[in-house]
N, C-alpha and C positions, 0 to 999 in steps of 0.2 A: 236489889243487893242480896235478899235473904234467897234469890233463884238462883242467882251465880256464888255465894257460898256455899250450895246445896249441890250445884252439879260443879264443882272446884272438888269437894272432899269426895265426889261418885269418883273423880277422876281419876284423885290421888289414891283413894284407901278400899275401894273396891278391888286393883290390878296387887295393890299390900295382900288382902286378904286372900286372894287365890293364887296367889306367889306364899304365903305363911303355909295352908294345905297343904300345897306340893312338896317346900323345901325341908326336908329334915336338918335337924340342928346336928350333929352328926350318925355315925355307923360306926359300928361295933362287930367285926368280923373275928371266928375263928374258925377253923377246921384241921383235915388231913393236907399235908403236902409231901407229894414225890416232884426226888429234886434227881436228873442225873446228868452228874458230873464229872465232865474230861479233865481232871487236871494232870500233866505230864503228858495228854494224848494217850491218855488208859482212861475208858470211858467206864462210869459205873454207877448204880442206882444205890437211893438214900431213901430212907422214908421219915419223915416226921410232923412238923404242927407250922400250921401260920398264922395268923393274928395282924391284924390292921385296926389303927383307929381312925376315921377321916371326917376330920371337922367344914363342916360345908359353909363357904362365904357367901355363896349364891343359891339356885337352884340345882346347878348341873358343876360348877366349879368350888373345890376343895382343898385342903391340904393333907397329907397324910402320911402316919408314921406307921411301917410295917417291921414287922419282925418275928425270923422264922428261924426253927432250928431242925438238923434232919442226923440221923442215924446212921450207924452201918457200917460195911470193910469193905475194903478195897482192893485191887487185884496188887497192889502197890506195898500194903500192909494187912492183913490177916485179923488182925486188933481192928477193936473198936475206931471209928472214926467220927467226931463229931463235928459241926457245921453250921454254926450261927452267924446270922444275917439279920443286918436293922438297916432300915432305909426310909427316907426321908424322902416328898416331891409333889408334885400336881398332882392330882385325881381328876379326872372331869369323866361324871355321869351324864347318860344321855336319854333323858325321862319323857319320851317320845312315846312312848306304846304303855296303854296300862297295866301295871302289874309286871311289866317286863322292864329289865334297867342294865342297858349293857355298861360296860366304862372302861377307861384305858387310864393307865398313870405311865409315868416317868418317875423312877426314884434313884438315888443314891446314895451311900454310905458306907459300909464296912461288913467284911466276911471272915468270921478266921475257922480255923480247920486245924484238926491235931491228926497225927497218922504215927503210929510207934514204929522206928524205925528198928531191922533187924540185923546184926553184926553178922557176917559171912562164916557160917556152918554150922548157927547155933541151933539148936532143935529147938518146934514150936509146933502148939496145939492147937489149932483155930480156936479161941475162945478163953482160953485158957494166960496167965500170964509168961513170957518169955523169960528166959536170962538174960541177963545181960540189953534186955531189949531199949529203945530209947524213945520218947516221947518227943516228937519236934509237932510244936502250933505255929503257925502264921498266921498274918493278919493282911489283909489286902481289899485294895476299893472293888466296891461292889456298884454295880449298874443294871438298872431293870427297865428293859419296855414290855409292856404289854398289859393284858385288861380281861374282861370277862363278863360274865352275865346273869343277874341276879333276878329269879324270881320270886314276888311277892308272896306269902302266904296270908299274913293278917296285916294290921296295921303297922306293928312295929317289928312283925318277922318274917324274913325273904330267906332263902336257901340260894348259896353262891352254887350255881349250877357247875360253872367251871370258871379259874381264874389260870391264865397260861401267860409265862412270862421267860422274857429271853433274858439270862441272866449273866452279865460278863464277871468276871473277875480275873486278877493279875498276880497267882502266886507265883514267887520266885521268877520273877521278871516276867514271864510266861503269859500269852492270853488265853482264857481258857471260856469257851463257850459253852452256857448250860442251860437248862431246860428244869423250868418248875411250873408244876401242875398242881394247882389245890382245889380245893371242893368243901365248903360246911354251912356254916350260918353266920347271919347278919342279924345285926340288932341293931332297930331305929331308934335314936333317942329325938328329944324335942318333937318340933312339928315340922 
């Protein structure tokens, strides 16, 4: 009885402990992101920050909430434009090779975007504020596939080599196809 106790808990808590090693209890990502974006069918780049947190269920399967916000003008408006995004969804890492850790998600949730809108003939300074000029923000569903590849430095810090994702969104009825590229750091927490 005390052999088959002994090889019962080898069974159980041996495959525990080398599954505890590997799994991080989540990640903690930020960096750079270039985001460029067609909305109207006037395509144009943005630059700013992304940030993920992803809490892990398993080894390689997660959930995770991102959110990103990106800069810049547009050929559309001259004025500042800004561009936040928070999405929600799967993560699944794929912890196959050591020290290397590609992954892909699926997320969803909300985008909204301001762009000051200009009245016909007013003068205007790039950079500068307009007369008469108007502020119009939307907000529209946001949609992300895509993934990326993380390599390890120490134990609980990897460098997001690159994360590239197709990003859809629906302003003013309109579908608009976009492309976000990020790049920084990850941070392991737990084990």
């Amino acid at each position: 009885m005390h052999k088959a106790f002994l090889l019962t808990a080898a069974v159980v808590f041996v495959p525990l402990s080398l599954l505890a090693q590997v799994r991080p209890g989540a990640e903690v990502y930020t960096g750079y992101s270039y985001l460029n974006a067609n909305p109207y069918n006037s395509r144009f780049s943005l630059n700013g920050w992304d940030a993920s947190f992803t809490g892990f269920l398993t080894s390689w399967f997660g959930a995770e909430a991102d959110f990103s916000d990106h800069y810049g003008s547009s050929p559309l408006s001259p004025r500042f434009v800004p561009r936040f995004t928070y999405l929600f969804g799967p993560h699944v890492s794929f912890r196959i090779i050591p020290r290397v850790t590609p992954f892909v998600h699926v997320l969803a949730g909300e985008t909204s975007g301001s762009a000051a809108g200009l009245p016909l003939g007013a003068p205007c300074i790039k950079g500068l504020p307009c007369p008469g000029a108007a502020t119009i923000t939307q907000t529209s569903f946001a949609g992300v596939v895509g993934g990326g590849l993380d390599v390890k430095l120490t134990r609980h810090i990897s460098v997001r080599v690159i994360q590239a994702d197709y990003l859809f969104t629906n302003f003013s009825g309109g579908h608009q196809n976009d492309t976000r590229i990020s790049a920084g750091v990850v941070f392991t927490l737990g084990r």
